[in-house]
N, C-alpha and C positions, 0 to 999 in steps of 0.2 A: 431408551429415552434420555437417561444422563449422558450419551454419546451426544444425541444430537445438539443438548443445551449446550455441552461445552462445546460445538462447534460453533453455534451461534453467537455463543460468547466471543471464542476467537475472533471470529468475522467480524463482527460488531465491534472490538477492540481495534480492528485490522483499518476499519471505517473512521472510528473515534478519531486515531489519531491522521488518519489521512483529510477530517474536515478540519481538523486543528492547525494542519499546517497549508490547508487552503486557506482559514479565516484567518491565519498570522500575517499570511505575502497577499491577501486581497482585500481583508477589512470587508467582507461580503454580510448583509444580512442573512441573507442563504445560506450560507454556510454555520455562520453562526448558531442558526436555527436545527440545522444536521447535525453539529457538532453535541446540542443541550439532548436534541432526542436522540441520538446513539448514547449519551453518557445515561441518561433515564430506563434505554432499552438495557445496558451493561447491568444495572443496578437491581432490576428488578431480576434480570435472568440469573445473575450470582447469586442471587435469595431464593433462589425455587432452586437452586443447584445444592444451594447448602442445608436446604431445609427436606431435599429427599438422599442429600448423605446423612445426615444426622438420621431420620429416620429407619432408612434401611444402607449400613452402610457396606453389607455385600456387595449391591449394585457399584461401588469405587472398584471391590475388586475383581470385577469383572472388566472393568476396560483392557484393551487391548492399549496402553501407553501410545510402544511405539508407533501402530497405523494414528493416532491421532499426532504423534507429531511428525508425521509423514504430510496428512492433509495439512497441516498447518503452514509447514515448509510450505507444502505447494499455495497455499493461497498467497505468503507474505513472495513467493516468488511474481503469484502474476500480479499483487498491488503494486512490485516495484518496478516488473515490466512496464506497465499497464504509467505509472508514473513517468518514465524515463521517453517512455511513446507519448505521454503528453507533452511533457517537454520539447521534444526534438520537432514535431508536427509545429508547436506555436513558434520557437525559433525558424521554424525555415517560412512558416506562411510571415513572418514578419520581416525574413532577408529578401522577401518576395517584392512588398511596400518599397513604392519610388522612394519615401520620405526617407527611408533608413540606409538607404546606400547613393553613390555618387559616383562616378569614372574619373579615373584618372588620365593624364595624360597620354597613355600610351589603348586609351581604350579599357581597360579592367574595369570590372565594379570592383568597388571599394566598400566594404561593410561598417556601417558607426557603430557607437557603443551601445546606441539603443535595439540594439538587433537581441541582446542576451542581458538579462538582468540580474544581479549577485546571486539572487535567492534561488532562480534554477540553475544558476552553476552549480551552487551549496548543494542544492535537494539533487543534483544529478549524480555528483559524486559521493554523498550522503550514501544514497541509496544502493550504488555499483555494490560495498560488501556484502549486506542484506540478499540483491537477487544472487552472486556469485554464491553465499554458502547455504542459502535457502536452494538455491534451482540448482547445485551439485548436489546435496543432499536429497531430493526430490527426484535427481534424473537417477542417482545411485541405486535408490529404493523401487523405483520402474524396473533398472534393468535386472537387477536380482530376482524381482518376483518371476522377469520370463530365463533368467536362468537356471 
């Protein structure tokens, strides 16, 4: 049972801070509103976490550590896949829009500067460390278990 809180916790942290940095680059009410109940959903689940360590706190040492931060790895690996795929989809549907590109003389499209905005430069290259030592860590522990 404490496995699966601290996963939820994980994930839930994993979401926290992925509506955080949607509500930062959009200013969305929506988001906003994902961001207040993931931080609610964090709060109450690390209280029922700590309130059945204190209770019985054999059940800590029964966790298997490293398979939880194996999952872990693997989830921050597919947020930042799952990120970097968003980004690249909204960049190319927007080199798509006439408004954002023009020919030059020789025939080429030529791409403006509204085709990419700071902030998914930042979050792209942000994120490149995170998926590389999350998802080599995560492919490492795959191939082990079938070795």
């Amino acid at each position: 049972m404490l496995i699966g809180l601290l996963s939820v916790l994980s994930i839930s942290i994993f979401f926290h801070l992925y509506y955080l940095i949607k509500y930062v680059s959009a200013r969305d009410e929506t988001n906003l509103r994902r961001f207040i109940n993931t931080a609610v959903i964090n709060i109450f689940t690390a209280a029922i976490i700590i309130i059945i360590a204190i209770r019985s706190p054999e059940q800590l040492q029964k966790i298997r550590v490293s398979l939880l931060v194996w999952f872990i790895s693997g989830a921050v690996m597919a947020i930042m896949l799952a990120l970097q795929i968003m980004i690249f989809v909204r960049v190319y549907c927007r080199a798509q829009m006439p408004e954002n590109y023009h020919y030059n003389f020789f025939g080429k499209k030529v791409l403006h500067k509204s085709v990419i905005h700071p902030i998914e430069v930042a979050l792209f290259f942000a994120s490149m460390p995170a998926l590389l030592i999350a998802g080599a860590y995560f492919v490492a522990w795959i191939i082990r278990l079938f070795i």
